[in-house]
Each structure stands twice: as C-alpha cells, then as structure tokens.
C-alpha positions in Angstrom: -107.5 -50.7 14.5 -110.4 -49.2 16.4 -112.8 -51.3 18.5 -116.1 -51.0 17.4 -118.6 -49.2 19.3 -121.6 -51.0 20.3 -123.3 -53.8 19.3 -124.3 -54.4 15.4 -127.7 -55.4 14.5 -128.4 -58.6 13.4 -130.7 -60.2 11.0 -133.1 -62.4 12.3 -134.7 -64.5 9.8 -136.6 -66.4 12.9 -139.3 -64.4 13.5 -140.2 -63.7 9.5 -140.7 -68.0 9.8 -143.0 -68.0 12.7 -145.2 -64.9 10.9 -145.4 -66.7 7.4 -144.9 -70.5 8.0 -148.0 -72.3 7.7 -147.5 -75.6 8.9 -147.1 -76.0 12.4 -143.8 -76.4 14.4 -142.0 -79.3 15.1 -139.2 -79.9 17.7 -135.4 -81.3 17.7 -135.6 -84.1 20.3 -131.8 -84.7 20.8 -128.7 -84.7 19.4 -125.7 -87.4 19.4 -122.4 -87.2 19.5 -120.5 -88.4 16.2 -118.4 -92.0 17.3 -115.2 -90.6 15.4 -113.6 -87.2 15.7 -116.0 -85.7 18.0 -114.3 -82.0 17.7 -117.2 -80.4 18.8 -118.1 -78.8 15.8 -120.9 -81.5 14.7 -123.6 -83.6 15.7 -126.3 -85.7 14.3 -129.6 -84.1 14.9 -133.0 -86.0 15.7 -136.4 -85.3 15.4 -139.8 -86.7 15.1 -140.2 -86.8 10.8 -143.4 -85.3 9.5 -145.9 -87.4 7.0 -146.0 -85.3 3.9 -142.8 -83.6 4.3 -140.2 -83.2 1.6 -137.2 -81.3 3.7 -136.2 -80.2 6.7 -133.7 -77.5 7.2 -131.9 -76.4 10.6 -130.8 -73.0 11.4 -128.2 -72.0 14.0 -127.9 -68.8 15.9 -125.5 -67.7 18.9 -128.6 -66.3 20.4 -131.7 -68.0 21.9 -134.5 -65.6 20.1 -132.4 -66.2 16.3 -130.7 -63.1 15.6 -127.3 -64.0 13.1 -129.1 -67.6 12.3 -127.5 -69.3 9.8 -129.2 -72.1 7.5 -126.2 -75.0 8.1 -128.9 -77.2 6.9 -131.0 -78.0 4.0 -133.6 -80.3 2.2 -132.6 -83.1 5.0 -134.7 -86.0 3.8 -134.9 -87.5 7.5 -133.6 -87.3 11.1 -130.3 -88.4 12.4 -128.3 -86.7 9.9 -125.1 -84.9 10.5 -124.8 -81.2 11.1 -121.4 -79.3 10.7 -119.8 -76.2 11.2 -120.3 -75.7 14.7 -117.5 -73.7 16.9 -116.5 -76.3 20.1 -117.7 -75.0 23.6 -120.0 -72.2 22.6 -123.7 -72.4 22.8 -125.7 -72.6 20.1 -129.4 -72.5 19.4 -130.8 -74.8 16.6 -133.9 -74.1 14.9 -136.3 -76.6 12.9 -138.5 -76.0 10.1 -139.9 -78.2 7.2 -140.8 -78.2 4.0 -144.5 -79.3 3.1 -146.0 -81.2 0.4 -147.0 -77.7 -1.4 -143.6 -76.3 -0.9 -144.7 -74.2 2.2 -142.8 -73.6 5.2 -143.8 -74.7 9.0 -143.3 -72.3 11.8 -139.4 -72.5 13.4 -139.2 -75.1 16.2 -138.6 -73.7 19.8 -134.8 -73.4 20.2 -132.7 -75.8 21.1 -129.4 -74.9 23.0 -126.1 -77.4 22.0 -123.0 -76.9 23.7 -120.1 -79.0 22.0 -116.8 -80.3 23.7 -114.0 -81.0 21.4 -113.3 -84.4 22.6 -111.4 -85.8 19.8 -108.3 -86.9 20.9 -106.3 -87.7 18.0 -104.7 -84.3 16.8 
C-alpha cells in the first residue's frame, strides 16, 4: 500500500455555526475526570446552562480552528454530562453550541483543548 500524498481536506462544520448561529456563544468551563475507569476516552463536561435553552451539543475536532469535528454530543439537557469516544493522550478541541427556544442554533463556543490520560488501572 502506497502512502498517501499530502494532506486531505477536511470538513469544517465550525465556521458554517459561527456565520448562521444566532444566539450568542457560550463557553465549556471545565471538565472532570470520570471516578471509575478513567481510560482517557471520556469526561464529564461543564458549562454555564442557558435560560431558554432546549439542548446543547458538543463537537470534537483534532484541530483548534474545527476542521474533521465530530458531533459526539447531542440534545444534552444540562451540564455535567458524560462525553465518550475520545482517543487517550491526544489533544482534542471541544466545541459548544445550543439549541434555542425557536429551534435556532448559537454561535460555536471558543475551543477548548482536553488532553486525556488513560489512568484506569484495572485492565
């Protein structure tokens, strides 16, 4: 098998969300470790809820500007939840958007980097 030549051009669905989200951006605040099997390939993420909101997704991208972000989550009710199917000790940037009363997207969240060990020691 040949290597590929170059690097392929990925979709960046970031951007298209900052040019037609209408509410304004929110930001994640943290994340915490989970307190059982903490593989590094989830964490509960926290953010400061919006009144009015009805979900809240989070996309994840390899890359700090978006490009090959993934929706891992969608129509979260509140913060705190649990996000999964990370890869342990690679960085990752999360983006936040919500849902507003009329069904209209915010603006993407600045990104936040998360770098996961895999410190589960039971395996």
């Amino acid at each position: 098998m040949t290597i590929p030549k170059g690097i392929p051009d990925l979709d960046n669905p970031i951007p298209d969300m900052a040019a037609q989200g209408v509410g304004p951006a929110i930001e994640v605040k943290d994340i915490t470790l989970p307190e059982q099997a903490a593989d590094g390939t989830q964490c509960y993420v926290h953010f400061d809820p919006v009144a009015g909101a009805k979900g809240y997704d989070i996309w994840v991208s390899p890359y700090e500007h978006g490009e090959g972000a993934l929706q891992l989550a969608k129509n979260w009710t509140k913060s705190g939840q649990l996000l999964r199917g990370l890869r342990p000790d690679t960085d990752f940037y999360l983006f936040l958007v919500y849902t507003d009363k009329d069904g209209k997207l915010s603006k993407p969240s600045k990104s936040f980097m998360v770098h996961l060990k895999d410190i589960f020691g039971m395996k």
